[in-house]
Every structure is written in C-alpha cells, then in structure tokens.
C-alpha positions in Angstrom: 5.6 14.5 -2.1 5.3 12.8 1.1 5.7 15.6 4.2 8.7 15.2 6.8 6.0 14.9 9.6 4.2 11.7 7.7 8.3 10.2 7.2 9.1 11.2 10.9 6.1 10.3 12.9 5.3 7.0 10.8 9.1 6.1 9.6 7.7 2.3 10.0 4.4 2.5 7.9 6.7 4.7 5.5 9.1 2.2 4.8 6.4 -0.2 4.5 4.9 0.9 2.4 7.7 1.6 0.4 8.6 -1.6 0.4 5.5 -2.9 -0.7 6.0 -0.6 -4.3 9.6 -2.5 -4.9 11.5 1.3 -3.4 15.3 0.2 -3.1 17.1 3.3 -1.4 15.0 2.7 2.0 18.2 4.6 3.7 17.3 7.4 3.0 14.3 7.7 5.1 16.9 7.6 7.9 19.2 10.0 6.4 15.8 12.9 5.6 15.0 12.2 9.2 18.5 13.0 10.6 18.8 16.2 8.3 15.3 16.9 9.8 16.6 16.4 13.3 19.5 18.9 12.4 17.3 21.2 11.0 14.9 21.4 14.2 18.2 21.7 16.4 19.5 24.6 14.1 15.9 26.4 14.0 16.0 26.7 18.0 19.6 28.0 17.8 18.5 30.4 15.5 15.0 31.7 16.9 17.3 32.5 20.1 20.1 34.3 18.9 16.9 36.6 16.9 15.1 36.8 20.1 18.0 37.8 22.1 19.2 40.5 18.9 15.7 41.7 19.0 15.9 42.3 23.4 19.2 44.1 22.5 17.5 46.6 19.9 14.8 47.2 22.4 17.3 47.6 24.8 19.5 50.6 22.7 15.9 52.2 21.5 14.8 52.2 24.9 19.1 54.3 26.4 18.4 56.6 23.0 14.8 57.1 24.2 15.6 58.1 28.0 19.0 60.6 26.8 21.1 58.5 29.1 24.0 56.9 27.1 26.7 55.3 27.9 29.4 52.9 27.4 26.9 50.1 27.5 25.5 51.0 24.3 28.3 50.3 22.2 28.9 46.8 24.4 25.0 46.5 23.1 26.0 47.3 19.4 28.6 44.9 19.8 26.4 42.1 21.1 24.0 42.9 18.1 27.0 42.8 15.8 28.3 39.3 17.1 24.7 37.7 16.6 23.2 39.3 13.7 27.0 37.5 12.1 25.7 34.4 14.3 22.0 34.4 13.0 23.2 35.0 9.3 26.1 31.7 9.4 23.0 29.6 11.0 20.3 31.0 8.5 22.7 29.8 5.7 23.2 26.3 7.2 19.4 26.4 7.1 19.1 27.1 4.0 21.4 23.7 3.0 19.6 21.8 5.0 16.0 22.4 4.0 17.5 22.2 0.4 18.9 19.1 1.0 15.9 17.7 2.4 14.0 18.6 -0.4 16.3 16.9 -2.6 16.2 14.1 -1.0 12.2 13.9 -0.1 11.6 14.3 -4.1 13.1 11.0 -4.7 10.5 9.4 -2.5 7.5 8.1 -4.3 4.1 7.9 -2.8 2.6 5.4 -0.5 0.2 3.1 -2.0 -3.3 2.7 -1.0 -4.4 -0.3 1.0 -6.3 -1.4 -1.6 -3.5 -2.0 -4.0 -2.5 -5.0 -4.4 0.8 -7.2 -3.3 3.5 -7.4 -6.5 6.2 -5.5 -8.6 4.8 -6.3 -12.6 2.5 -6.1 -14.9 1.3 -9.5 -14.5 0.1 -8.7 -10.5 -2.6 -5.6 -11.4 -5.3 -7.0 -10.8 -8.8 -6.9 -13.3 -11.6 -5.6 -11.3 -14.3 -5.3 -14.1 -14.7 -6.7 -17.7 -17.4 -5.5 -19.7 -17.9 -9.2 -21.2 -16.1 -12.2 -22.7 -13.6 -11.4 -25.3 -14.4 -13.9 -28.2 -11.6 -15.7 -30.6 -11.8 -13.2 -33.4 -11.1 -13.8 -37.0 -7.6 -13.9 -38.4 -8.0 -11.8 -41.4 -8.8 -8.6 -39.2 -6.5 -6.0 -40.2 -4.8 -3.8 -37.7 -5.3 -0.1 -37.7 -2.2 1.1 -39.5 -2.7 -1.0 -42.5 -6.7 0.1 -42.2 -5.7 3.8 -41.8 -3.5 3.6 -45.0 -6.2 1.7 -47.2 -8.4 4.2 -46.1 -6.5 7.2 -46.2 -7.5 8.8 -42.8 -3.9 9.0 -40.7 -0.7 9.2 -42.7 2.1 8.0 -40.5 4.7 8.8 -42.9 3.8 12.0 -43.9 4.3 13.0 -39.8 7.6 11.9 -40.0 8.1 13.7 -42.7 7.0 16.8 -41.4 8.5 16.2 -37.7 9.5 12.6 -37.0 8.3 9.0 -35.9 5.4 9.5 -33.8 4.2 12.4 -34.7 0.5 11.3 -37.1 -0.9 13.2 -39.6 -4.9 12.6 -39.1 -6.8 13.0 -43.0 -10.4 13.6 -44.1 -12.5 11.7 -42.2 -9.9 10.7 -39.5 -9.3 14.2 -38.8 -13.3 14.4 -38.1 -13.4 11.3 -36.1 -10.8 12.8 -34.2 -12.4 16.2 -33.5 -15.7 13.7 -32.7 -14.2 12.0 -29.7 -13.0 15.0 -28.5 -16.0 17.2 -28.6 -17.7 13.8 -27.6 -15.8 13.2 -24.3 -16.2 17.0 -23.4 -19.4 17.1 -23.9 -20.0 14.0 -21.5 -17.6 15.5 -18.8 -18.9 18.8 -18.2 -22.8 16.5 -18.9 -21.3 15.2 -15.3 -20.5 18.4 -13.8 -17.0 18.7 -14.4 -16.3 22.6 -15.7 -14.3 23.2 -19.3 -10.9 25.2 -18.8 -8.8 25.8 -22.3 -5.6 26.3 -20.7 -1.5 26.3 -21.6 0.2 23.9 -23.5 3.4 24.8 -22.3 4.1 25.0 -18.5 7.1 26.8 -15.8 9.1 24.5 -14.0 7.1 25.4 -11.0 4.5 23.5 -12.2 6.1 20.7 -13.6 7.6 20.3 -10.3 4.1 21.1 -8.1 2.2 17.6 -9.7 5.3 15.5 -9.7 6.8 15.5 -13.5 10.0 17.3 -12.2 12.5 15.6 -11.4 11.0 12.2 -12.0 10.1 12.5 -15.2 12.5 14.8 -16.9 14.0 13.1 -19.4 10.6 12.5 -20.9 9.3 15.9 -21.4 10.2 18.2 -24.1 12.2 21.2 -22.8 12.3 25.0 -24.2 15.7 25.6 -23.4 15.8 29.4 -23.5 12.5 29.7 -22.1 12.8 27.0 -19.6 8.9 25.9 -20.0 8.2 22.5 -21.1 5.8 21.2 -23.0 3.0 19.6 -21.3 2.3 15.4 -20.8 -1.1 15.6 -20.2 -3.8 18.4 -19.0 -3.5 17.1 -15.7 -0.4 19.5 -15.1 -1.7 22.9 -15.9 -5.3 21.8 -14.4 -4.5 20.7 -11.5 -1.9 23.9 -11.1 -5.0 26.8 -11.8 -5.0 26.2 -7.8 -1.5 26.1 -6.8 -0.9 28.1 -4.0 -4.5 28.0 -2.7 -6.5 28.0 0.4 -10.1 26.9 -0.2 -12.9 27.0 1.9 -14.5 24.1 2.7 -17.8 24.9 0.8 -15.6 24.9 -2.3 -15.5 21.2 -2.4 -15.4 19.9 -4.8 -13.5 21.0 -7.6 -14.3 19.4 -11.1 -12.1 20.1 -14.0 -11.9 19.1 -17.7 -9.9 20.1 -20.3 -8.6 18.9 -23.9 -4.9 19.4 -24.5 -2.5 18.0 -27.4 0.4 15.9 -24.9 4.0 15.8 -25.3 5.9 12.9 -24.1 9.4 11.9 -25.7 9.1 8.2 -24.6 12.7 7.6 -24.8 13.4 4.2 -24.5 10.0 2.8 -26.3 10.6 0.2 -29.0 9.0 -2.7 -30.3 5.5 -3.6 -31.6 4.2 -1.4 -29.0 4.9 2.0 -30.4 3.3 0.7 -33.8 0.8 3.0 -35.4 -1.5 5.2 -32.8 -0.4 2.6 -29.9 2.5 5.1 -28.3 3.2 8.9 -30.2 5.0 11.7 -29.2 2.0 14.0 -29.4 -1.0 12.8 -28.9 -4.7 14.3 -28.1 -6.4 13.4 -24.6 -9.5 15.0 -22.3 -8.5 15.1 -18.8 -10.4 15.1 -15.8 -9.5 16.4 -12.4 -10.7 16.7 -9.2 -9.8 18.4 -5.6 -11.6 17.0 -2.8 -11.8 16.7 0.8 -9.7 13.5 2.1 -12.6 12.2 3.8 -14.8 11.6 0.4 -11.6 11.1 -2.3 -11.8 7.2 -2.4 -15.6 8.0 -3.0 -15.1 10.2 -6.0 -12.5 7.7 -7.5 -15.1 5.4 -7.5 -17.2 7.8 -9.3 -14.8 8.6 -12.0 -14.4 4.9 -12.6 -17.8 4.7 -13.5 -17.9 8.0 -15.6 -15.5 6.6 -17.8 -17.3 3.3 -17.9 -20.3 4.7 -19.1 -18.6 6.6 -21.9 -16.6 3.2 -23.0 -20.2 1.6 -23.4 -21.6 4.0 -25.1 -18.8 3.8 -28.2 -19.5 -0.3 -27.3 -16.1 -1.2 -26.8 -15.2 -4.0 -25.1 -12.6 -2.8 -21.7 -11.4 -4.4 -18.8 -10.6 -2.4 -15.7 -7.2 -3.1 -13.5 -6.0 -2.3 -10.3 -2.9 -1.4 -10.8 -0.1 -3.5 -8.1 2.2 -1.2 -5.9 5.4 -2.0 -8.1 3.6 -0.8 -11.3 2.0 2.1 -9.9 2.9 5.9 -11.2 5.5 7.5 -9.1 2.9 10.1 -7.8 0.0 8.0 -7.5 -1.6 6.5 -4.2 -3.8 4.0 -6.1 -4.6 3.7 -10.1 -7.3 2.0 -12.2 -6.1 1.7 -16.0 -9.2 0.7 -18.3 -7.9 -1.1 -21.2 -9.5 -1.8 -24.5 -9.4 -5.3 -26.3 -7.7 -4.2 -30.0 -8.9 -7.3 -32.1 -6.6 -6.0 -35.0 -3.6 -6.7 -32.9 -5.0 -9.0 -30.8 -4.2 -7.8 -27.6 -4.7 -5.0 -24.7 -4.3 -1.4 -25.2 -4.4 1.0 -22.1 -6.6 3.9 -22.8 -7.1 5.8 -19.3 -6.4 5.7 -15.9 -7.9 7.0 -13.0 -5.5 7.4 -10.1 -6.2 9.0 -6.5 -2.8 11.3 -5.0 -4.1 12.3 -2.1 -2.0 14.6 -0.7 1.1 13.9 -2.8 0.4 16.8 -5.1 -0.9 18.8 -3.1 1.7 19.0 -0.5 4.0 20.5 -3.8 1.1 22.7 -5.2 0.9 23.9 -1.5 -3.1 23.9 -2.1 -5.4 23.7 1.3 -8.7 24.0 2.4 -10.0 25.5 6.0 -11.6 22.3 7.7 -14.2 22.6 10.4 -11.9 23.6 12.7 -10.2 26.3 10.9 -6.9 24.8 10.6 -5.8 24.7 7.3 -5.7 21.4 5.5 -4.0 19.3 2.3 -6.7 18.6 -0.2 -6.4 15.1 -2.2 -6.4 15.4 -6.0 -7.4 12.6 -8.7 -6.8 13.2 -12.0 -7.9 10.8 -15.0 -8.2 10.1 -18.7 -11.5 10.7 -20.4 -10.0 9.6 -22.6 -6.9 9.2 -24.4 -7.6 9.1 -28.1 -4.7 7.4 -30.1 -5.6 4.0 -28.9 -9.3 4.9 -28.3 -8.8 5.6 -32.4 -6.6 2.5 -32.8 -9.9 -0.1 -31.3 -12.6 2.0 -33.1 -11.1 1.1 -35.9 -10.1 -2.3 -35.2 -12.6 -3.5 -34.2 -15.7 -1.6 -35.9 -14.2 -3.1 -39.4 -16.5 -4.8 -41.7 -16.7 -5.5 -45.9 -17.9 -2.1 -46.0 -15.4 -0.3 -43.7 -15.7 1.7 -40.6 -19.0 1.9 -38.9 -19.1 4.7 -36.6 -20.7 4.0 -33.3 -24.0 5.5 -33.3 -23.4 8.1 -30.1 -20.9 9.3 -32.4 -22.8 10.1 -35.6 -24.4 13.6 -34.6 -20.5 14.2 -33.9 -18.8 12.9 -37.1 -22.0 13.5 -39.6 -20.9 10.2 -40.8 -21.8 6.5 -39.7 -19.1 5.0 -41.7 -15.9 5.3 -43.1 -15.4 3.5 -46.7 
C-alpha cells in the first residue's frame, strides 16, 4: 500500500498518478491526510500526558525513597490518576484513527510507473515485442477442447463431474505433458538462479492481506470458513510472504524465488467464449517467480525477467507478443506489468499466459519487509513477481497450434520431459 508519508508529502503526484490509472474516489486522499493530521495532533497530546505521568512516578518513588511523606503524595497519585484516565481516552481515539486510516489507505491502488502508458482499456497496452508475423492460418484447425476430447488427454466433463465447471481432469498423456511443463519451467528457473521453495497452498489472512489480495480481491478467493485460510491465487502469495516481517542486510540482495503451486481463483463474473476449455479455470497449475531487490536495480531485474521468460517461450517455439500494460488496465498492486501473450491459432486469437509486474514498495510496505542500506537506516525493498508460466493456456497453444494429420508434436525441448514427441 502506498505510505501516509508518500500521500502527504506528494498529495499532487499522488493524485496524479491516480488519475492517470482511471481512480475515481480522489477525495479520499484529502480525507487520509486530515485523519493523518488528527492522528499527529493526538500523538503529541498523548506523548505529554505519558511524559508528565512518568515525572509524577519519579516524583512519588523519589518522597517513598527519602521517608518524607506528605500530603503531596496523594495530590501526586491523584495527578497520576487523572492522566493515566487521560492517556487511556487518547490512546483509544488512536487506535480509531490509525484504523481508519488503514481502511481507507487499502482502497488506494498503486501509482503506476512512468513508463506506463496514457489509457483506461485493453485496447491502450501497448506491444513492446513480437516474436514474428502471425500468418493467416487455415480454417479447419481445431481448437483445443475439441482436440483434447478426440484425443482423450483432458476431460472437461468429467471435472465437473467430480467438482464443477472449471475444474479439468488432465488423462494419459495430458497428464504427462502437464507434469513436463512444470518440471520444464522449474528446471529453467532455478537454471537462472532462482531457488525452489514447495510451500502452502492455503494461506492466513495476514498474508493475503501483506501482497494485496485482501480486501481487493476477496470475493475471488476461496475462503475456509472455520479456519479462516484461503486458498491461494498464485504462488506469489506464500512466496513472496517467507519474508514478511523482515529486515535484510544489504548483501542479501537479491532474493530469487520459484515455486509450483495448483491456484485457486473463483472468477466470479467470467462468461463467454473466454472461459472455454483451459482459457480461464478455477484451479489451475502455474510456476512463479519472485524477486526482492534493492529499489535502485528493480526496473533492471524486470527487464531481466522479461527476457527469462522470452527465452523459455522460444524454446517451446511459440509465437508471443509482449504488452505494456496501460495504467487503467493495470493490477491493483502493480507499479508497471508486462503480460506475454500467446497467438492460439485454434481460436484464432490472444491468450495471456504470464505477466511480469514490478510493486515496488507496494507490498512491501504491508509485508513490513526492509533491508539496512548504506547508511544503516532501514529501507522498503521492491518485489516483482511473475509467471513462468501459467500452464492452462500454455497447454491450450501447444496444442493448438502444434496440430498436424498425425496429431500433437511435442516441441523437442520438451521430449526428454514427456518421453514422447507426439501425441496421436
């Protein structure tokens, strides 16, 4: 979340930039910055009537200490009395304040990046790379539901069977392929330094709350009521938590994680032709990436994980396109975001399958996670976090679009995964 020091000190560049990502309530920048005001105001009060309740304690230790008592004593207990009542009605006010501060701040989304660009929709991200010309391709190509049926590899009706729409079943040979990419994408991750953790699936509120699911995104995570954990989204959320509540030293830096994880999300409101076959599911398998770095070299290392998951997109010799994502369509948490997209020549169209986004010091300002700079002082650290890689519609364009008379050839970097160049 954005700090009250960043809303206070640069109210103008705040609301700029909120401006810029479409933000309506823009009043309430002036109302966290009142609140603040009070808060300051009500601290002072406070930190006297302690300092002056602590003089008075000295005061009586010091008439007990010498054997000389008298009347003032009891004046003093009274004093103490009166402000310790003083100091507890101010402490409580605190208390509402700083809570409704924090209400209010978590409404806030972040500031976008300089380098996103100007617009509100879809239609303003920006491509930034293509890794060639997408050709006209033939009509009769099937799309991967029909494929994954003829071929028996995902059974989408047996997962709704079992648990509901959006929830696959993965057969045979599917079920392989699936277990291929995964093993695959590790294996070029931690290839690039990044170290494997096997962590939760299911995560406190505390966490979902420290990278920015809570309270944005509530209504699309599933909840364990009597437990109150809910069940991840994406890796990024227990990952990126492993160093909530940190101080770092500088020589730390960086942090490289990786992880696969099944994700949760319960999409409500998702209809149409897009949540067809693997293109949007309720559970889902992804690899995540995520880093902590210093603020100085974060725009550096989002370069870098751009072209990490460039490479691994060659190598499976799929055709992508990158976009920078425009401030209106830009993840609530996120500073700046890259989504690669794949071309699905089944369907015809673009399928999203990663994003790389930077949060500087969104995140971290909830996970409460530092590092000592130069100086000493304790500092924010910026995290990234991306998708390397999602695998329903990484599935959906390998077989889309590796389809032939014969039926699914494998890309070759996956064979010594799979142990099979083709599915038939």
């Amino acid at each position: 979340m954005l700090s009250i020091d960043k809303i206070s000190n640069d109210k103008d560049e705040t609301l700029k930039g909120l401006e810029k990502r479409g933000f309506k309530n823009l009043g309430v920048i002036d109302e966290i910055i009142e609140l603040n005001n009070s808060r300051k105001k009500i601290q002072q009060e406070l930190d006297q009537f302690l300092f002056e309740s602590n003089t008075i304690s000295k005061e009586i230790a010091e008439i007990f200490k010498s054997g000389n008592k008298s009347d003032d004593v009891e004046n003093l207990k009274s004093k103490s009395t009166d402000l310790k009542a003083k100091s507890k009605d101010l402490s409580d006010k605190l208390d509402k304040i700083k809570s409704d501060i924090l209400s209010l701040i978590t409404t806030i989304p972040n500031l976008p990046d300089s380098d996103v660009p100007d617009g509100l929709t879809i239609n303003d991200n920006l491509e930034v790379f293509s890794s060639g010309e997408i050709k006209d391709t033939p009509d009769n190509l099937k799309n991967h539901w029909n494929l994954a049926k003829d071929l028996d590899i995902i059974d989408f009706e047996l997962g709704s069977k079992i648990t509901g729409s959006g929830f696959p079943v993965y057969k045979g040979k599917g079920a392989k392929l699936q277990r291929a990419l995964i093993n695959f994408f590790l294996d070029r991750n931690t290839s690039a330094g990044y170290t494997e953790f096997q962590v939760p699936h299911l995560v406190n509120s505390e966490s979902a709350f420290a990278t920015g699911q809570l309270p944005d995104k509530d209504d699309q995570m599933y909840h364990v009521n009597n437990d109150d954990f809910y069940l991840i989204p994406t890796a990024e959320v227990p990952l990126t938590n492993i160093y909530r509540d940190n101080i770092l030293s500088i020589e730390e830096l960086p942090i490289l994680l990786t992880g696969y994880t099944p994700c949760f999300r319960r999409e409500a409101g998702s209809y149409g032709s897009d949540v067809r076959g693997l293109n949007r599911l309720h559970q889902f398998d992804k690899v995540e990436i995520v880093r902590l770095e210093h603020p100085e070299n974060s725009s550096n290392a989002l370069s870098g994980m751009k072209e990490h998951i460039k490479g691994i997109l060659n190598e499976l010799e799929l055709d992508f396109r990158i976009l920078n994502l425009c401030a209106g369509d830009l993840g609530f948490t996120s500073s700046i975001t890259y989504d690669f997209e794949l071309y699905s020549k089944g369907q015809k169209k673009w399928l999203e399958i990663s994003s790389v986004s930077n949060f500087k010091t969104y995140q971290s300002n909830r996970l409460n996670l530092k590092f000592k700079n130069k100086d000493g002082k304790n500092q924010l650290l910026h995290t990234l976090n991306g998708s390397s890689l999602a695998l329903p519609r990484v599935m959906a364009g390998l077989i889309e679009n590796n389809q032939s008379k014969d039926g699914i050839k494998i890309p070759k970097v996956l064979v010594p995964f799979t142990g099979f160049d083709i599915i038939n």
